[in-house]
N, C-alpha and C positions, 0 to 999 in steps of 0.2 A: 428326316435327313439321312440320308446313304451312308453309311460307314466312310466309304473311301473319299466323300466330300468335306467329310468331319475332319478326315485325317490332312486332306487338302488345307482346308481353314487354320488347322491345327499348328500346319507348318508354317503356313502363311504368315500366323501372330505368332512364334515364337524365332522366327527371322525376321518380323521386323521391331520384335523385342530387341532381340539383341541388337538389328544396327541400331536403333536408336539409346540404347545404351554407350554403344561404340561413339558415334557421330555427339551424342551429348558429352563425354567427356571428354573428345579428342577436339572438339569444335565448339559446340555450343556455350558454354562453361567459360569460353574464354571471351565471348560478347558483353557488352559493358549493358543490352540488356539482360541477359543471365545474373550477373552481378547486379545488378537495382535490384530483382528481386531476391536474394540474399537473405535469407534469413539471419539475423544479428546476435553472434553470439557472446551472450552477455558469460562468460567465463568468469567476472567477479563475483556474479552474486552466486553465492555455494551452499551448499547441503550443514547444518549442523546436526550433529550424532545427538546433541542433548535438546538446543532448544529450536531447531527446524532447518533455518533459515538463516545466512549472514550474509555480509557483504567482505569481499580478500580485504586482509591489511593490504597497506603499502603500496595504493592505484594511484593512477591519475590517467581516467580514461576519457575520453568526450562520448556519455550514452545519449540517444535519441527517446525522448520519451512524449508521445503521442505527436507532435507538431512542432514541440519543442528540442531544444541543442544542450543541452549542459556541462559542464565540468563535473564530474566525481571524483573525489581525492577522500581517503581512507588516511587514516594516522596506524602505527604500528598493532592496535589491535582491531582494525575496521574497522572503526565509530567517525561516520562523515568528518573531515574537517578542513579548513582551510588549504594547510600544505602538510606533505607528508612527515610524523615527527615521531622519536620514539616517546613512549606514554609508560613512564615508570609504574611501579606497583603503587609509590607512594608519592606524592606529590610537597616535600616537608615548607618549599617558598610561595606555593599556592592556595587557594581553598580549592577544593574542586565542585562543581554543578553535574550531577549526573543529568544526562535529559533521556525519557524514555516515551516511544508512541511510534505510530504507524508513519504511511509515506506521506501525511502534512509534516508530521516534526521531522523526517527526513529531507523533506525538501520539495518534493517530486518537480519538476519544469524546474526547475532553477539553479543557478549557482551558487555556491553557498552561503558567499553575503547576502545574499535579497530571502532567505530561508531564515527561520524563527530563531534556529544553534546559532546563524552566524550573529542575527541582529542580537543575545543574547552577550554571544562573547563580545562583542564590541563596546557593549552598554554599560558588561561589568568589568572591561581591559582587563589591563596584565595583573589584577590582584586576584582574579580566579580562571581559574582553567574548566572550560564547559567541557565536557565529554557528550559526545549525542550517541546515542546508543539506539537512538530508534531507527526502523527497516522497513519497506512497504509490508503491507498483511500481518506486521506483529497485533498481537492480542496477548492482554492478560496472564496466561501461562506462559508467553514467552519471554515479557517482560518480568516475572519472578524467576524464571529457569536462566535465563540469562545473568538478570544481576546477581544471583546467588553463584552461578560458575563464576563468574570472573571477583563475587569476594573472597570464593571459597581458594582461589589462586591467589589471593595475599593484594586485590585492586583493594584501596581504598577510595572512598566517596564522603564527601561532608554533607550536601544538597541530592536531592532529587527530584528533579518536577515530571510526574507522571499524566502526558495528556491522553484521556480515555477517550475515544472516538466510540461515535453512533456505533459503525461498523465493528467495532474490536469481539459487541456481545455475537453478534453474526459469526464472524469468521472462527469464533470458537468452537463452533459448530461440528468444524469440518477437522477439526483437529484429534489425534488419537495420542492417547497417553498410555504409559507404562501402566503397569497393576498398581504400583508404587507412587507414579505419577511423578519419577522424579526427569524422563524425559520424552520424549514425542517423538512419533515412530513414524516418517516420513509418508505420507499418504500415498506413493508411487510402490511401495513395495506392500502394500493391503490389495491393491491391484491384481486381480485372477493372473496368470500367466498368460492366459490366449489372449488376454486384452493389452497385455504388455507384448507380445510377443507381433498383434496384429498392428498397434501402432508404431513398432520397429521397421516391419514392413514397407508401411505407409512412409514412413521418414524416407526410407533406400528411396523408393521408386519416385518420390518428390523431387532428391536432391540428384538424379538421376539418371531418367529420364525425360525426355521432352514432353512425351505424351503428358504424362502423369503432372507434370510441373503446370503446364498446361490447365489442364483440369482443374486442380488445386486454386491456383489464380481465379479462374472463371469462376468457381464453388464460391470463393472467396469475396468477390466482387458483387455476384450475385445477392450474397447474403447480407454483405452491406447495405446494399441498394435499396432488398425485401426491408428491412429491419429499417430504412429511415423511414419510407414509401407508412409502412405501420406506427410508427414515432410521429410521423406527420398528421394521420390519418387521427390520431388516439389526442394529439395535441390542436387539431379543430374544433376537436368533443370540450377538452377540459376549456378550452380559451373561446367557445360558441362562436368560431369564426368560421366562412366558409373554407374550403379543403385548397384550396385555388387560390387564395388570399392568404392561407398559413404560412407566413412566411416560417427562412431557414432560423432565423435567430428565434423564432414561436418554439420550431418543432426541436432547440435543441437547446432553451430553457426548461422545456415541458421535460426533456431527458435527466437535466439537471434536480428535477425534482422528484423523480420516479424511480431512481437507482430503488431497487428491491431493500436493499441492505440497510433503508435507513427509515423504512416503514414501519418498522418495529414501535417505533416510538408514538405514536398515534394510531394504529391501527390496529385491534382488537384482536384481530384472527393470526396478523403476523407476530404479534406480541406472545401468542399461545405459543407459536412454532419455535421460538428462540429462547421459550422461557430455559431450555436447559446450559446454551450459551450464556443467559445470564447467572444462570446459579454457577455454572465452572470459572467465570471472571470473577463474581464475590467471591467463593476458593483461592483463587489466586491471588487476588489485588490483598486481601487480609492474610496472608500469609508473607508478599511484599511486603508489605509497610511492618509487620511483628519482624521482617528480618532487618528494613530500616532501623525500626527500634533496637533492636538487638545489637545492632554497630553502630549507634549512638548517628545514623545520618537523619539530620533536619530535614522533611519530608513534603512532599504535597500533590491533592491530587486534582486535576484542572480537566473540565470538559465544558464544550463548546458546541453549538448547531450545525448542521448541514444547512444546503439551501432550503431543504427537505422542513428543517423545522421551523428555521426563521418563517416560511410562507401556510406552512399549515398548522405549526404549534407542537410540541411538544409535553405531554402530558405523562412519558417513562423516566426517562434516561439522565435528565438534571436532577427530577426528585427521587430518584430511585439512589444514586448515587451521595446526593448531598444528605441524606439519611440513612446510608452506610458509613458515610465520615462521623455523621456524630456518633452513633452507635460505637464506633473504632477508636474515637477522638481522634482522626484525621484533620489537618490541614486541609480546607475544600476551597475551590476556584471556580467559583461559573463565570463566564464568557459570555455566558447568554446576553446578558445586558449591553452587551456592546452590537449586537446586530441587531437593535429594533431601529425600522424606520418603517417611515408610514406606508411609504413609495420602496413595498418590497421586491416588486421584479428591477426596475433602477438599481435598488441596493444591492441586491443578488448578482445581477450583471457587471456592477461596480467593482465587485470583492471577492470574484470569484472567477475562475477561467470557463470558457464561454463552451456550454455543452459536458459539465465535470464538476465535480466537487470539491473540488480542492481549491482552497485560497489563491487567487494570485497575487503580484506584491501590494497589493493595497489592502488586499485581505490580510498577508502577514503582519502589514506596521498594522494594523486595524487590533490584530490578538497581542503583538508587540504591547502597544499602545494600553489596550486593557489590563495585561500584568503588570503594564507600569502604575496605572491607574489603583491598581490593587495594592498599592506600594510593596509589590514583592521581592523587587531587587532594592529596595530600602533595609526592607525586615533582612534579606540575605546578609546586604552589607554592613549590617548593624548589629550582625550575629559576627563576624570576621573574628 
């Protein structure tokens, strides 16, 4: 190419960079499609200096989370609850239930009655006060690093019901700790510079201009597309039906069962890759409960299935765990017994949101239902 052609094209994209910079904020920006695609920003959920991740005190915002509408309401130290309230250090007319776990015991889809904290505080009314403490993607270290900031601030707790998710030994993974290991060092600023500085970039030019917005969308939709068109294809194989006959509810049960993060538990090669996730959550979780003991809180620890296990089995994560309770002399909770049915795709579809792992509410009264069964809001209240 000719010098003076280059410099032609040159000028050419960086005038119609700019109008389209121009014309996207003075024009485009203000179309109600520009706004649908909108990126949502969630400004409650915040960065913690100690243990990752929290959600603001003091919200009441309506989040979209996948298909679903919710209400989120935060109490004075941002532990989900009902309505906005302040949450003393000490509680002297109540007992208190700490609850601690990822975004099932958070809620995820739902508003906070039809979620495990709400049916909880309802079950046990006005003679104990639940606190939920749990956030999506918490794991083990951050459920110790957490409850120990806020005893080590003068909270008191009588109860704590710690539920361990599949996922929690996974996501330990990805998590970085001090030398000290007293907190976790935001995974965004381990990040090269040029890699933070390139998706800086990428953000301007999205929210920006046309072109690029453009793009972004198309990238976006494309990959959706690729990735069921493969979900589909992968879920003829597992279900030996033809590819044309796979129906959408096949190919997005077979998703329900194939989440990476919960393969651990049955399968031999991912078991090897996670074994280090599970040795930092037994660090944690027996350092939790020695500081339960330590401040005299009544303890326990409760795990459950994915669709993951109910249909393939589970051979890790209940006996891995129910024999670190005894070794600890923990309180231990399986769950497990409450998801056998014979008719497990039925069951899974039943108690579970369609395409995801997360309970929906027939799955929460279902885990409800099995801690009742446990008599553990018995034993609670018979401790008062």
């Amino acid at each position: 190419m000719k010098e003076s052609n280059f410099k032609k094209i040159s000028v050419i994209i960086v005038i119609y960079f700019i109008l389209d910079l121009f014309l996207t904020n003075l024009i485009f920006k203000k179309t109600k499609l520009w706004k649908s695609t909108n990126k949502v920003d969630y400004y409650w959920r915040i960065k913690s200096e100690i243990y990752h991740h929290d959600l603001m005190p003091n919200i009441d915002v309506i989040e979209h989370w996948q298909k679903f509408k919710l209400r989120l309401v935060t109490n004075s130290i941002g532990f989900r609850d009902f309505k906005k309230k302040k949450i003393e250090k000490e509680n002297k007319e109540q007992k208190r239930v700490l609850l601690l776990g990822d975004s099932f015991i958070e809620g995820s889809g739902y508003d906070y009655k039809y979620t495990i904290g709400g049916l909880i505080q309802n079950k046990l009314d006005d003679k104990f006060e639940v606190l939920n403490g749990a956030v999506g993607s918490y794991s083990p270290g951050i459920y110790y690093l957490k409850t120990k900031h806020y005893i080590d601030q003068g909270y008191k707790f009588d109860y704590a019901l710690v539920f361990l998710d599949v996922s929690d030994i996974y996501d330990e993974l990805f998590l970085n700790y001090s030398k000290d290991r007293t907190k976790i060092i935001n995974y965004e600023y381990t990040k090269p510079i040029y890699k933070r500085s390139f998706y800086k970039v990428g953000e301007f030019l999205s929210t920006n201009t046309l072109l690029f917005r453009s793009l972004l969308l198309l990238s976006d939709r494309t990959e959706v597309f690729k990735n069921y068109i493969k979900l589909k294809y992968k879920a003829s194989k597992e279900f030996n039906k033809p590819f044309f006959k796979t129906t959408k509810e096949d190919t997005l049960f077979f998703r329900m069962l194939t989440i990476d993060r919960g393969f651990w538990t049955f399968n031999e090669k991912t078991y090897f890759k996670v074994k280090d996730g599970l040795k930092k959550s037994d660090y944690f979780l027996k350092n939790l409960y020695d500081l339960f003991e330590k401040n005299k809180i009544k303890s326990y620890l409760i795990v459950y299935p994915w669709p993951t296990q109910i249909f393939y089995g589970d051979n890790k994560h209940e006996t891995y765990w129910k024999k670190f309770s005894k070794k600890n002399n923990i309180n231990f909770i399986s769950l497990y017994d409450q998801f056998h049915n014979d008719n497990k795709r039925k069951f899974i579809l039943d108690n579970f949101i369609l395409g995801d792992i997360h309970w929906n509410k027939d799955g929460t009264i279902k885990i409800f239902n099995g801690l009742n069964k446990k008599d553990i809001f018995n034993e609670i209240s018979s401790l008062e």
